[in-house]
C-alpha positions in Angstrom: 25.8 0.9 -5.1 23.0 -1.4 -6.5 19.4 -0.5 -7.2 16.9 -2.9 -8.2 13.7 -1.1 -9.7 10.7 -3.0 -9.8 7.7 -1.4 -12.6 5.3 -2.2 -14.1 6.3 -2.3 -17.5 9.1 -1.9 -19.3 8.5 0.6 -22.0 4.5 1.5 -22.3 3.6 4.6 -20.5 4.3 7.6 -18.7 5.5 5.8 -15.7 7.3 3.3 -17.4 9.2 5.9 -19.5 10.2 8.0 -16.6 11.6 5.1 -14.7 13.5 3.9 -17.7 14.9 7.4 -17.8 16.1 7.1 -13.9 17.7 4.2 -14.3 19.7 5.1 -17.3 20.9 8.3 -15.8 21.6 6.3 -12.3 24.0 4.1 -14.6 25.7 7.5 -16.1 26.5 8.3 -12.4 28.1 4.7 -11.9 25.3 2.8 -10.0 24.7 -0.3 -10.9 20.9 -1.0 -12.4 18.7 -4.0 -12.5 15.4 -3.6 -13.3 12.5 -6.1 -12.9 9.0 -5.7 -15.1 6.1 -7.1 -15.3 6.1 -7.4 -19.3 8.9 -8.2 -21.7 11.2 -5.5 -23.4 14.7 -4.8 -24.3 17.0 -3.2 -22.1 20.2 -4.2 -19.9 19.0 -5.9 -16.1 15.9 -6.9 -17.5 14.3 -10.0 -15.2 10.0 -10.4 -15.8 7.6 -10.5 -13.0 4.3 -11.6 -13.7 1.8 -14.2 -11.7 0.4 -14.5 -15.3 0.8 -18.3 -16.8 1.9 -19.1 -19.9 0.1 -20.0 -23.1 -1.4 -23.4 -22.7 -2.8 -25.4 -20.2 -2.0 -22.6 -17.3 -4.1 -20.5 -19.3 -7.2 -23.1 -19.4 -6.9 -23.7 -15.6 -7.3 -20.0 -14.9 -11.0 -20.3 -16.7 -12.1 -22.9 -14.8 -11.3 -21.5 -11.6 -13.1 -18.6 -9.9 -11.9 -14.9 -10.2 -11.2 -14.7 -6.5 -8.9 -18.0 -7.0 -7.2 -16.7 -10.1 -6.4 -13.6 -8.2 -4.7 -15.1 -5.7 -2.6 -17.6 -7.3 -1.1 -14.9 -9.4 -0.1 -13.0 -6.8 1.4 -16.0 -5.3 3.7 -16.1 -8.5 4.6 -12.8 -8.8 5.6 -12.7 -4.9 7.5 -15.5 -5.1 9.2 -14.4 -8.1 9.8 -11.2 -7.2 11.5 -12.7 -4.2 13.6 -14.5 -5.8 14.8 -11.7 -7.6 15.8 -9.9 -4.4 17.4 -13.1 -2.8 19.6 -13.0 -6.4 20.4 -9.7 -6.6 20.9 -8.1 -2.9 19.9 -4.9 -3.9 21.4 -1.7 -1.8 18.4 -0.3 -2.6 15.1 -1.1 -4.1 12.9 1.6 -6.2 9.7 0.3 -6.7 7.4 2.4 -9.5 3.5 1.7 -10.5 2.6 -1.1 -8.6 -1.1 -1.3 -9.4 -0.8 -1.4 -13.7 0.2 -4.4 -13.0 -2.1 -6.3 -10.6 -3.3 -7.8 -13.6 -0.2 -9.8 -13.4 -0.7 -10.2 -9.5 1.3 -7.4 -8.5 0.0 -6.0 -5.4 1.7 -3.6 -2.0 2.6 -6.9 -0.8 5.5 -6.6 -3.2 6.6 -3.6 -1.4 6.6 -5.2 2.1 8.7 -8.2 0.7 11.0 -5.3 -0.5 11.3 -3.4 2.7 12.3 -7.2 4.6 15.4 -6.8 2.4 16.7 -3.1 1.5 15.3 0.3 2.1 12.9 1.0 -0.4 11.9 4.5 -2.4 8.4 4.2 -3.6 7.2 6.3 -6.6 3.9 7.4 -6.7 2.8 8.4 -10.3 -1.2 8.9 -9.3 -3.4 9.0 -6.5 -4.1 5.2 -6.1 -1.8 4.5 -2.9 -3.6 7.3 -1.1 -6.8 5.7 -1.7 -9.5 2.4 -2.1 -8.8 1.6 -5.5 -9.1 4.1 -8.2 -6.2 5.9 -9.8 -7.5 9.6 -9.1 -10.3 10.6 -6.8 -11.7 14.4 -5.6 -9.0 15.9 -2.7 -11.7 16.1 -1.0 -12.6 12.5 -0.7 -8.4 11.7 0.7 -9.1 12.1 4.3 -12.1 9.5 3.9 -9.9 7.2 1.1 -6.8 6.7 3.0 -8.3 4.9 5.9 -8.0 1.9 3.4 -5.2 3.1 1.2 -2.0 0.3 0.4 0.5 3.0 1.6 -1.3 3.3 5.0 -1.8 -0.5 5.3 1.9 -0.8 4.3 3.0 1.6 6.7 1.1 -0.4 9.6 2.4 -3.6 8.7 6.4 -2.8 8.5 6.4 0.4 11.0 10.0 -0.3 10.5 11.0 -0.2 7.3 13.1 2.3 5.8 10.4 3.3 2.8 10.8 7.0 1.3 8.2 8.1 -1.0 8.7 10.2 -4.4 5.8 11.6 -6.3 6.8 14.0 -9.7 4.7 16.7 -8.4 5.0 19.3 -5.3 1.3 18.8 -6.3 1.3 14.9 -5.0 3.9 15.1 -2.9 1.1 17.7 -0.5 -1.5 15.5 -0.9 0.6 12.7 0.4 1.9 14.6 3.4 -1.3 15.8 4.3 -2.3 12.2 5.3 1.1 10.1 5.9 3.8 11.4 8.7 6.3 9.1 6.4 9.3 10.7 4.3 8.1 12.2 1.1 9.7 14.1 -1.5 9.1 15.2 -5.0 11.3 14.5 -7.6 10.1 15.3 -11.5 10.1 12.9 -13.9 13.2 13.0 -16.0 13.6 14.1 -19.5 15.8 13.3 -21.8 17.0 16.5 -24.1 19.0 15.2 -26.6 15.9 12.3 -27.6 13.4 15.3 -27.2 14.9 18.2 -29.6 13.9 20.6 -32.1 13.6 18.3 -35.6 13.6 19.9 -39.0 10.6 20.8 -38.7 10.1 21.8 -42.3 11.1 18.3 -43.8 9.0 16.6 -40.8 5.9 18.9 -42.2 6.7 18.2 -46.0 6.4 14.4 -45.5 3.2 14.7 -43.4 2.3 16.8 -46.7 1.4 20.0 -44.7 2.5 23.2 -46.2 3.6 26.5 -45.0 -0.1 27.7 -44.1 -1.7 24.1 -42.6 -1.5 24.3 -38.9 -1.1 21.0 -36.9 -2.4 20.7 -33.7 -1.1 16.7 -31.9 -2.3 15.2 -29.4 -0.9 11.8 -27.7 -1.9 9.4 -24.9 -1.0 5.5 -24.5 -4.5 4.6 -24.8 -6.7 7.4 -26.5 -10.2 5.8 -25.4 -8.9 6.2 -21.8 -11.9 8.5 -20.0 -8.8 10.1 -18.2 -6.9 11.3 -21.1 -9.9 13.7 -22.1 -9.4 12.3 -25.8 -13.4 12.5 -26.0 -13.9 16.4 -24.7 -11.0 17.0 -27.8 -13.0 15.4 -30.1 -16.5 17.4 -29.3 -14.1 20.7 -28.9 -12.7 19.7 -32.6 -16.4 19.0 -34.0 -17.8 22.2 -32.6 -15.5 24.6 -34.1 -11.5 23.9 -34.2 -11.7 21.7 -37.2 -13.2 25.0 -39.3 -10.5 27.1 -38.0 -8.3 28.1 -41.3 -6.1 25.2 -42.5 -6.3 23.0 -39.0 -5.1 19.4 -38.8 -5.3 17.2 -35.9 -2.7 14.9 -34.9 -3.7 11.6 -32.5 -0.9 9.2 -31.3 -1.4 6.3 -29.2 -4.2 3.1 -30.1 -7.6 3.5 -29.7 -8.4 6.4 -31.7 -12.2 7.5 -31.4 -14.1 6.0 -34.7 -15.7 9.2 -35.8 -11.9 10.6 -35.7 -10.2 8.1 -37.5 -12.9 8.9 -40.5 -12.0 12.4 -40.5 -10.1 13.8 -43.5 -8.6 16.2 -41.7 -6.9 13.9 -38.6 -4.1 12.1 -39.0 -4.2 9.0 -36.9 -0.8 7.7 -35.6 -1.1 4.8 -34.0 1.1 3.8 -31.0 4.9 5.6 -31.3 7.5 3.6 -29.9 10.2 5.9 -31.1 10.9 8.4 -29.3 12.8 10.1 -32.1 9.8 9.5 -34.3 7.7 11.2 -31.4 9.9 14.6 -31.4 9.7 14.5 -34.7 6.0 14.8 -34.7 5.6 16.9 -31.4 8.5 19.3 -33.8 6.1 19.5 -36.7 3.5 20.5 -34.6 2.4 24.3 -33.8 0.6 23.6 -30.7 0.2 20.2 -28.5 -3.1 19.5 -26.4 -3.1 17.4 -23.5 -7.1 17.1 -22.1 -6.6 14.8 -19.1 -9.3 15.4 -16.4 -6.8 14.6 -14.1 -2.6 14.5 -14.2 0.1 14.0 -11.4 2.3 15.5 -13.5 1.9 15.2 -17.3 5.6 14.2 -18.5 4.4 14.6 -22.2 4.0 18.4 -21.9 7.4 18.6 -21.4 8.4 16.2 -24.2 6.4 18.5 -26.4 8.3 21.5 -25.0 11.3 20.0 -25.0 11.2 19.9 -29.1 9.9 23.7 -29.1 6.4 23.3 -29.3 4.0 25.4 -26.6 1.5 23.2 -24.6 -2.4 23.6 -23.4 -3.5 21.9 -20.5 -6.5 21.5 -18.0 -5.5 23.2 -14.9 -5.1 21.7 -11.4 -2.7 18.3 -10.6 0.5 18.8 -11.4 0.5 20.0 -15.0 0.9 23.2 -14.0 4.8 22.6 -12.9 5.5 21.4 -16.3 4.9 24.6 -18.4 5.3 28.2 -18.0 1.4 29.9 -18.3 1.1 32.5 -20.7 4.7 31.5 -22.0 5.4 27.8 -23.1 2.1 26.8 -22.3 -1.4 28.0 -21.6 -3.9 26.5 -18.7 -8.0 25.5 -19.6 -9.9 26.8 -16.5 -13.0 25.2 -17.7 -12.5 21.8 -17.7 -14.8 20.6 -21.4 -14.6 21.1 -24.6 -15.8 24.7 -24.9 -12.7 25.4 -22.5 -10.5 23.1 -25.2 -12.1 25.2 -28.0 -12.2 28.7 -26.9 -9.0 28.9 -26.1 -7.0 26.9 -28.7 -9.2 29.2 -31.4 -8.1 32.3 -29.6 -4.5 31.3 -29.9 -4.9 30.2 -33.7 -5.6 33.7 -34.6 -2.3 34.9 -33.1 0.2 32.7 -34.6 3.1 34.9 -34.6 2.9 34.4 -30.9 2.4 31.3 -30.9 5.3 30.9 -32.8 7.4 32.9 -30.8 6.8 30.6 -28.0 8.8 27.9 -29.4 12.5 29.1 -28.3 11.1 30.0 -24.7 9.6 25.9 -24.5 13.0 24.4 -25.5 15.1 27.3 -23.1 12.6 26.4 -20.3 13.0 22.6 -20.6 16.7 22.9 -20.9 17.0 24.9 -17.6 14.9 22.3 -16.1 16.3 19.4 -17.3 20.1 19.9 -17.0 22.6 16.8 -16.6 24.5 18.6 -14.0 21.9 19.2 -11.4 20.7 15.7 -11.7 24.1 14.6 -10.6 24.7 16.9 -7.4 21.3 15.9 -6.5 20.4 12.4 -6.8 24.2 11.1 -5.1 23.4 12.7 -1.2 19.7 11.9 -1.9 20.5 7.6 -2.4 23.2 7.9 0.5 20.6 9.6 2.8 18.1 6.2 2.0 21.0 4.0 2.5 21.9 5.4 6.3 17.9 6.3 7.0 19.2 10.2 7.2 15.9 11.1 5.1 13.6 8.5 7.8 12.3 12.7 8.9 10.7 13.9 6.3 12.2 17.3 5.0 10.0 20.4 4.6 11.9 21.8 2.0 11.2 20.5 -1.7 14.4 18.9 -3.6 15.9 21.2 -6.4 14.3 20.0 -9.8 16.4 17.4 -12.0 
């Protein structure tokens, strides 16, 4: 069998880090994987898809000509490239992941039609944007309204006959999306890797950082940190108003973008972006607690990278966060979605650190159960024989086992 995945990039991200992870456990089972991006990275398969031109005069052309033109020529690259990709390849299968980071580049659900003319396709949602008009989470209440102009209705509409399954992480998504499309749809969680995400030594991790047996780190991570969806700025008022005072507190950021008034604080360590992922465990290891603010999350694959390395979680409910973490055991839920929600609770939890610290064996025991080799195996092998034949072309109402 060969799969062709299509994302949007290679390495950056959520998205792009789960579907690296699907693709290298699709090679462990013997499937052969090519993947196509819309940026450059390392990595076996690797073919670039961009509309973007190269340095030079392509660039100049593009600033002489109108936005609307500009638009359209990329996408006129990518599509042909991408096709050409296809023609090369003849994929048994085609997973496409993330489509709109990287209309940029001129990607666009246009892509996903050219993929259905050529191989049954599985489509992974990781937000709200094909359900919608545009933006990358909206109110539920707003879907019915939304999907009247959404790419995944449009798509269905223009190839009624393609073989297209959709995959969202989260049971969370996967309801929204059945509640407005009578296509196939299951949810699948993002995959984790448990030997990358372990317990470190946490005391030689905390030694270098220059922490001591009393400092308490609190880390907090997101691709971009001045993304409004990441809640990066509610954090930073919850840390002003009364974490940072708490005992011997420091505050970890990684990712770019780290708010000004933060990176000035003596008592934040600022990051930077992590490519590493063992340099990432390290640091979620060394941590006592990890917050994750995001307004908004399909499914919030860093929560169980922390927990994954023994470290308990806090989250905003609602989306599908709240199938990564155990409440009240690896993790705790923020009802009250601001920064007296962030604060009251993570200052209630500081004054009970032995059970915080207890926590940490039940995060890594609750990832592992989650995460095992074996049930990705007996899973995912009926599951890409069902898209080949079309068996899964009625969508099931049962949810899959979890990876």
């Amino acid at each position: 069998m060969k799969v062709l995945f299509l994302q949007d990039h290679r390495e950056t991200g959520g998205a792009a880090r789960a579907a690296s992870r699907f693709a290298a456990a699709l090679r462990k089972l013997g499937v052969e994987v090519l993947v196509a991006a819309g940026d450059r990275g390392s990595g076996l398969g690797h073919d670039l898809v961009t509309g973007k031109p190269a340095r030079g005069w392509g660039r100049v052309r593009e600033l002489l000509r109108g936005k609307d033109a500009n638009k359209k020529s990329r996408q006129r690259r990518a599509e042909r490239a991408w096709e050409q990709i296809i023609h090369d390849s003849h994929p048994d299968l085609i997973w496409v992941h993330n489509i709109q980071g990287a209309c940029k580049w001129g990607w666009s659900p246009k892509m996903v039609e050219a993929a259905l003319r050529a191989a049954p396709v599985l489509w992974t949602l990781h937000d709200m944007w094909a359900l919608g008009d545009g933006p990358s989470y909206f109110p539920e209440t707003e879907l019915k309204h939304r999907w009247n102009l959404s790419p995944l209705r449009k798509l269905r509409e223009a190839r009624p006959e393609g073989c297209l399954t959709t995959l969202t992480p989260s049971v969370w998504l996967r309801d929204l999306v059945r509640s407005v499309d009578t296509g196939p749809c299951e949810a699948w969680p993002n995959p984790l890797d448990t030997t990358a995400f372990q317990p470190m030594d946490r005391e030689s991790v905390r030694r270098s950082l220059g922490l001591g047996d009393e400092d308490i780190l609190l880390m907090a991570a997101a691709e971009n940190l001045a993304d409004p969806r990441k809640g990066i700025d509610l954090l930073e008022e919850a840390w002003k108003q009364g974490i940072r005072g708490s005992r011997r507190v420091w505050l970890g950021l990684a990712g770019r973008n780290c708010p000004p008034s933060l990176r000035t604080d003596p008592q934040v360590v600022e990051f930077g972006s992590v490519a590493s992922e063992q340099r990432m465990a390290q640091l979620m290891s060394a941590a006592d607690l990890f917050l994750h603010p995001a307004r908004v999350e399909s499914y919030g694959l860093v929560l169980e990278e922390a927990q994954a390395c023994g470290t308990p979680v806090v989250a905003f409910a609602g989306g599908g966060v709240e199938e990564t973490f155990v409440d009240g055991t690896t993790g705790w839920r923020i009802e009250n979605k601001s920064a007296y929600g962030i604060g009251n609770i993570v200052q209630g939890l500081l004054q009970d650190l032995p059970s915080l610290r207890k926590a940490r064996g039940a995060c890594r025991a609750h990832m592992m159960k989650k995460h095992r080799h074996d049930t990705f195996a007996k899973s995912w092998h009926p599951f890409l024989a069902g898209c080949l034949d079309g068996k899964l072309k009625k969508r099931s109402a049962e949810p899959r086992p979890p990876l």
